[in-house]
Biopython code that builds the backbone (N, CA, C, O; Angstrom):
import numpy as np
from Bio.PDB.StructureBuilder import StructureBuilder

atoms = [
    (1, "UNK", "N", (90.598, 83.295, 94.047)),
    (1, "UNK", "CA", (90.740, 84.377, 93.093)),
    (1, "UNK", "C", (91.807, 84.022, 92.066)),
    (1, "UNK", "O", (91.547, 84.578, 90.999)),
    (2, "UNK", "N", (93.065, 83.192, 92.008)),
    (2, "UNK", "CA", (94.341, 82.944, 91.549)),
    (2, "UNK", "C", (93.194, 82.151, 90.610)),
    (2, "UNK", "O", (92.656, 82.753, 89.681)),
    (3, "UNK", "N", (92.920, 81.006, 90.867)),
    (3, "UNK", "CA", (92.627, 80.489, 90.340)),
    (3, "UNK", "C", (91.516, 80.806, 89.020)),
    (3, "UNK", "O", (91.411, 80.141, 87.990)),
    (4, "UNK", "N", (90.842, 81.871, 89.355)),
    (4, "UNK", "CA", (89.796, 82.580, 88.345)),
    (4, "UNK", "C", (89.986, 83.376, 87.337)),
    (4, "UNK", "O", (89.295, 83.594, 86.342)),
    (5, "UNK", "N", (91.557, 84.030, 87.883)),
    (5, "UNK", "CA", (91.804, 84.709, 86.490)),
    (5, "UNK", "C", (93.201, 84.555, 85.894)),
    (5, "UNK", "O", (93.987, 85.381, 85.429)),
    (6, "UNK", "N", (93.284, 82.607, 86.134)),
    (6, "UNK", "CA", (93.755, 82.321, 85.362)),
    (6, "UNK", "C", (95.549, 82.944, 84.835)),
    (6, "UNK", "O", (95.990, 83.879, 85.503)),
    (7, "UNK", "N", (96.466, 82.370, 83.654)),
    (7, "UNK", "CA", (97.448, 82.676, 83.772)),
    (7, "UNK", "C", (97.673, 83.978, 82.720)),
    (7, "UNK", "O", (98.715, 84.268, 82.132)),
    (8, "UNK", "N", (96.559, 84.571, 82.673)),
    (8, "UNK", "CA", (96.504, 86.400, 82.771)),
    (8, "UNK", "C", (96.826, 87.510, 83.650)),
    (8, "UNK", "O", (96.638, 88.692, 83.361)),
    (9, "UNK", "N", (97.355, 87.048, 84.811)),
    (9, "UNK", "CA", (97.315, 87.507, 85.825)),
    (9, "UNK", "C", (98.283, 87.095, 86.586)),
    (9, "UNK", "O", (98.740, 85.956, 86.488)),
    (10, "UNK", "N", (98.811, 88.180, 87.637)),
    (10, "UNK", "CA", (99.741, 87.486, 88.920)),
    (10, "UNK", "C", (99.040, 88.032, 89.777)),
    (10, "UNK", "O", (98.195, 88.911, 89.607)),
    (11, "UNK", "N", (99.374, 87.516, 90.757)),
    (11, "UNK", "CA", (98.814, 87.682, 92.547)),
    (11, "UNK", "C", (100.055, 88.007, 93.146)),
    (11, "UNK", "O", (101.103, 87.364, 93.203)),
    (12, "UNK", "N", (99.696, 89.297, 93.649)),
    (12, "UNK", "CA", (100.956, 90.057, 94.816)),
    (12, "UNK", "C", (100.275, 89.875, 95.994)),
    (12, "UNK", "O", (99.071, 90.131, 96.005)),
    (13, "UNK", "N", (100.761, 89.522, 96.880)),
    (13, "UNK", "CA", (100.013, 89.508, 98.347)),
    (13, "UNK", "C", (100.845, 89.820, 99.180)),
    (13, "UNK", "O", (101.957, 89.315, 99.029)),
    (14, "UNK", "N", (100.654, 90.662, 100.245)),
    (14, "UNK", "CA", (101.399, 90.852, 101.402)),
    (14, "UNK", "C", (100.664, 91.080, 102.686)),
    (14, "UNK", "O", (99.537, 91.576, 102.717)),
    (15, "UNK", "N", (101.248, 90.752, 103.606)),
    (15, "UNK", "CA", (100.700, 90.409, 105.273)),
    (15, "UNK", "C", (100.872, 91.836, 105.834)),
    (15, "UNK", "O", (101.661, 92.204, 106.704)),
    (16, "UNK", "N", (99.850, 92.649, 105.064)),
    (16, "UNK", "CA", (100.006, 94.113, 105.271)),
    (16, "UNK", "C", (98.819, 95.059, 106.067)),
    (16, "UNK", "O", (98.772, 96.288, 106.027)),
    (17, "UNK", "N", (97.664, 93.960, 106.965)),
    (17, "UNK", "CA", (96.444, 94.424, 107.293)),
    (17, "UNK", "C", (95.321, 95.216, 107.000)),
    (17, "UNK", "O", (94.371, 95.254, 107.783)),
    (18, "UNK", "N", (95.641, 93.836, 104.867)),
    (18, "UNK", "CA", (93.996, 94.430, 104.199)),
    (18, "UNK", "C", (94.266, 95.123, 103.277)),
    (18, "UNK", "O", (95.438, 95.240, 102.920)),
    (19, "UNK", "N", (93.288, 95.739, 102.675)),
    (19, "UNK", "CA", (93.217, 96.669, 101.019)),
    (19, "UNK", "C", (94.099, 97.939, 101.977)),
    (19, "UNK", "O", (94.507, 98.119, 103.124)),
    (20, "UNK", "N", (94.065, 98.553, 100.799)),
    (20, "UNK", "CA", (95.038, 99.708, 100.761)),
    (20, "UNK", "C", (96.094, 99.842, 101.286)),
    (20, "UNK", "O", (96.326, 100.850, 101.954)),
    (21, "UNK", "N", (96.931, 98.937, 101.132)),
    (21, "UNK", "CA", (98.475, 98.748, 101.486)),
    (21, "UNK", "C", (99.175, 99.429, 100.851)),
    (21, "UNK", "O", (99.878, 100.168, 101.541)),
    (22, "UNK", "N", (99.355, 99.548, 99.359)),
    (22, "UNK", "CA", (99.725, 100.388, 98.342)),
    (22, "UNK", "C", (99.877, 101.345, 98.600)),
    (22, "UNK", "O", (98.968, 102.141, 98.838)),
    (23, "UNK", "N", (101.478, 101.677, 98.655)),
    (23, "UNK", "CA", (102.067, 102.801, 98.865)),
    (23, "UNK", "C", (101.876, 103.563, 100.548)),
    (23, "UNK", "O", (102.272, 104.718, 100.708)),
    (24, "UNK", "N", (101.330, 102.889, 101.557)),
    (24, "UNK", "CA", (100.686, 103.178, 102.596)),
    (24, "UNK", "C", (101.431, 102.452, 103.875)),
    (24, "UNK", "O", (101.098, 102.771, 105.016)),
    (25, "UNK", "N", (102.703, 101.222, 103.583)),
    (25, "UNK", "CA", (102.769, 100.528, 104.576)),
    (25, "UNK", "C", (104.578, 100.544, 104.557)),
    (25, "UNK", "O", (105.413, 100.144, 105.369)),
    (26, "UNK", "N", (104.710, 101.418, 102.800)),
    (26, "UNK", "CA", (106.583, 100.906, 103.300)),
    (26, "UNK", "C", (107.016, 99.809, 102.486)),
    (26, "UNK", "O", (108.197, 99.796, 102.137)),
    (27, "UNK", "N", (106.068, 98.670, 102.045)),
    (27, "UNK", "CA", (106.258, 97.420, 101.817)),
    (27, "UNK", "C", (107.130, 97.718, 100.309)),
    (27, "UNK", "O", (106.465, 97.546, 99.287)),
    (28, "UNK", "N", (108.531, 98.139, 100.151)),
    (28, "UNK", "CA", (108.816, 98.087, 99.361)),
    (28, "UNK", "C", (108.557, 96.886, 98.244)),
    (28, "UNK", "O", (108.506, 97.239, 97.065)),
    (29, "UNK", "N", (108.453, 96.007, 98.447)),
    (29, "UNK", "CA", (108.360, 94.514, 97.736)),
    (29, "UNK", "C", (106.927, 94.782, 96.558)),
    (29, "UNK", "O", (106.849, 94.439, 95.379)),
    (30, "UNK", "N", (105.918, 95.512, 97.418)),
    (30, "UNK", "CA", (104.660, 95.327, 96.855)),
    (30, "UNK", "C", (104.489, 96.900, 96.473)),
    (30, "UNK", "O", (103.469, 97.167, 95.838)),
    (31, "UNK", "N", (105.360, 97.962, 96.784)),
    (31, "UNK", "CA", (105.324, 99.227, 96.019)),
    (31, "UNK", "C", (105.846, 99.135, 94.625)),
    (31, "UNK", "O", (105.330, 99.684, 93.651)),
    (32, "UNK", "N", (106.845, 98.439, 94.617)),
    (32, "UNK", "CA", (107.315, 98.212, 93.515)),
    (32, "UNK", "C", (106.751, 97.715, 92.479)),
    (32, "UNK", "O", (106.514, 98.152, 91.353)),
    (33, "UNK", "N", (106.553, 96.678, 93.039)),
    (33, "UNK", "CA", (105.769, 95.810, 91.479)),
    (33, "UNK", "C", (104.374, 95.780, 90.968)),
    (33, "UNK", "O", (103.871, 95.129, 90.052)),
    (34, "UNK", "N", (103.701, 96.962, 92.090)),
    (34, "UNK", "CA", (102.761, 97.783, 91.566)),
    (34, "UNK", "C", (102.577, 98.922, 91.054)),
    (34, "UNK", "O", (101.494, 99.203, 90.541)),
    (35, "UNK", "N", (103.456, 99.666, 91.093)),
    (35, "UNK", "CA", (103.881, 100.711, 90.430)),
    (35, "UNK", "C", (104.730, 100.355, 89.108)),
    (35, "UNK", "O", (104.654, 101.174, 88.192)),
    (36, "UNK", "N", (105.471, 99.298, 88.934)),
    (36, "UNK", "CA", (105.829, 98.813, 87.301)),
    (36, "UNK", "C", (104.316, 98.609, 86.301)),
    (36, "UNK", "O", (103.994, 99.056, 85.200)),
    (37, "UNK", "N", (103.575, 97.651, 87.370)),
    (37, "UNK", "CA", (102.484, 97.447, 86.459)),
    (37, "UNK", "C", (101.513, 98.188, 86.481)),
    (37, "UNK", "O", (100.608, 97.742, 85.776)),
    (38, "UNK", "N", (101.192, 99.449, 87.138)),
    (38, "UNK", "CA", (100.827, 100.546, 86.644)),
    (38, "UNK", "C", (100.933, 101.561, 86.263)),
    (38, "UNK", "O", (100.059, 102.428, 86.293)),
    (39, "UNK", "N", (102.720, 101.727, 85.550)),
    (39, "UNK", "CA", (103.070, 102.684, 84.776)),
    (39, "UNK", "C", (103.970, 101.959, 83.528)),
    (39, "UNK", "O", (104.626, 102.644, 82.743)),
    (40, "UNK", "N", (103.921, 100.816, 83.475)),
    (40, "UNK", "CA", (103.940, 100.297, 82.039)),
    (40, "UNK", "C", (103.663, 98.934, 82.042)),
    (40, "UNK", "O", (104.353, 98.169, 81.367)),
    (41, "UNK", "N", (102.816, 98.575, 82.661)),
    (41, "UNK", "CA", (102.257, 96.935, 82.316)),
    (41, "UNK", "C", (103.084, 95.988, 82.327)),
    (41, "UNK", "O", (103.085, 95.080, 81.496)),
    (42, "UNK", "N", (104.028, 96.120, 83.452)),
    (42, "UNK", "CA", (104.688, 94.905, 83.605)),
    (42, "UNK", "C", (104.517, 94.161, 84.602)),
    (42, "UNK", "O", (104.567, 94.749, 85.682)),
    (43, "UNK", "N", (104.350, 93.182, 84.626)),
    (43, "UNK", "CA", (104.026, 92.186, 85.528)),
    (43, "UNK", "C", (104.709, 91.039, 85.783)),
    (43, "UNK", "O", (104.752, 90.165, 84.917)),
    (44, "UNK", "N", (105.498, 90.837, 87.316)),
    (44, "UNK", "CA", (105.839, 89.739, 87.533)),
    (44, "UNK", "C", (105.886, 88.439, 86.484)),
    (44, "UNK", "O", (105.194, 88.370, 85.468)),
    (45, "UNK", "N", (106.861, 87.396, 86.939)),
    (45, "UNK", "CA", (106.715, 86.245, 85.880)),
    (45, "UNK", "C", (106.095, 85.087, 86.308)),
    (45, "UNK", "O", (105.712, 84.123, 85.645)),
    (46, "UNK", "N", (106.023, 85.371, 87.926)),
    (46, "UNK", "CA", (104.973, 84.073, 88.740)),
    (46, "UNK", "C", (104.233, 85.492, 89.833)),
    (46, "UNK", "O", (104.325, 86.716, 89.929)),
    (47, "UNK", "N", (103.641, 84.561, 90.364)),
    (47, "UNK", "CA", (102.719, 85.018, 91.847)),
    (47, "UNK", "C", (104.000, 85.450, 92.555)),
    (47, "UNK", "O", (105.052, 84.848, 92.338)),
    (48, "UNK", "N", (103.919, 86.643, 93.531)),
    (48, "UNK", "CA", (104.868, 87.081, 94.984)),
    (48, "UNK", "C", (104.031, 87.083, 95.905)),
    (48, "UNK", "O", (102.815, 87.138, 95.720)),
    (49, "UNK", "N", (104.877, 86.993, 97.569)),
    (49, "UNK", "CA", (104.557, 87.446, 98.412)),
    (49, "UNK", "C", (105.795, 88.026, 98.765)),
    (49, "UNK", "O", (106.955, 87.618, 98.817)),
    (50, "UNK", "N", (105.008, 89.484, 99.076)),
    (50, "UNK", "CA", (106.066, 90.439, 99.353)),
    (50, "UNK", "C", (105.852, 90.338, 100.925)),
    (50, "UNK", "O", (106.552, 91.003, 101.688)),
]
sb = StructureBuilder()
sb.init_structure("model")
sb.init_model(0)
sb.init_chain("A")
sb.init_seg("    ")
for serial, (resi, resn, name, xyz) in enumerate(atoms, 1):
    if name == "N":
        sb.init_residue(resn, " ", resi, " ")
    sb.init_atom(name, np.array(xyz, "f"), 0.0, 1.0, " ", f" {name:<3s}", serial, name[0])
structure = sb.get_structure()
């Protein structure tokens, strides 16, 4: 997937057991920097694993 969309994009990943982690697990690391980039389009400057 990283590879497909290219350097338009970052990849957040976390060892969180699957879709809907978001906002659901605590994972401050990956609440965060999904909630920047979906309340003003900011996005990381490389790939994370939270």
């Amino acid at each position: 997937m990283r590879k497909a969309l290219g350097n338009r994009a970052r990849m957040i990943t976390a060892n969180e057991g699957g879709h809907g982690a978001y906002l659901l697990t605590g994972n401050a690391c990956l609440d965060d920097l999904t909630t920047r980039f979906l309340t003003d389009g900011t996005k990381p400057a490389d790939d994370v694993r939270c």
